[in-house]
N, C-alpha and C positions, 0 to 999 in steps of 0.2 A: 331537513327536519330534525328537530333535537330531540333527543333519547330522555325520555325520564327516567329518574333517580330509581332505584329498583330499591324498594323499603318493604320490599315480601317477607324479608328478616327479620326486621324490628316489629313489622305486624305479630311475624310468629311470636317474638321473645315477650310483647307485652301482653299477647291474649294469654301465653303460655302461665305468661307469672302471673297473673289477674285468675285465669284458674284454678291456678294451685293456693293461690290465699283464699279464695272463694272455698275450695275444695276442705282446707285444713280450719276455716271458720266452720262448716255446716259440722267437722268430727266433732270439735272442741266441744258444740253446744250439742251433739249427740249424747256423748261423753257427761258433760253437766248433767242432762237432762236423767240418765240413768241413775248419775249416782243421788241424786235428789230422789228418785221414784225409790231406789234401795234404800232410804233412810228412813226408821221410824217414824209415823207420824205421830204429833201431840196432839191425842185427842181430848176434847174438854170436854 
């Protein structure tokens, strides 16, 4: 019987990176989101 490829590794490394861009997109627009709420509004 043949042995399959063992890719338990590369599983990790791409969910790993795909969270961590995931992770530093939701600060980035956290980040946005405040400094837009801290900036005077123009009111008319």
């Amino acid at each position: 019987m043949e042995q399959l490829p063992d890719t338990f590794l590369n599983l990790f490394g791409g969910y790993s990176a795909l969270f961590a861009i995931l992770a530093l997109y939701i600060f980035s627009l956290g980040r946005r989101v405040a400094r837009l709420e801290s900036r005077p509004r123009d009111e008319k």
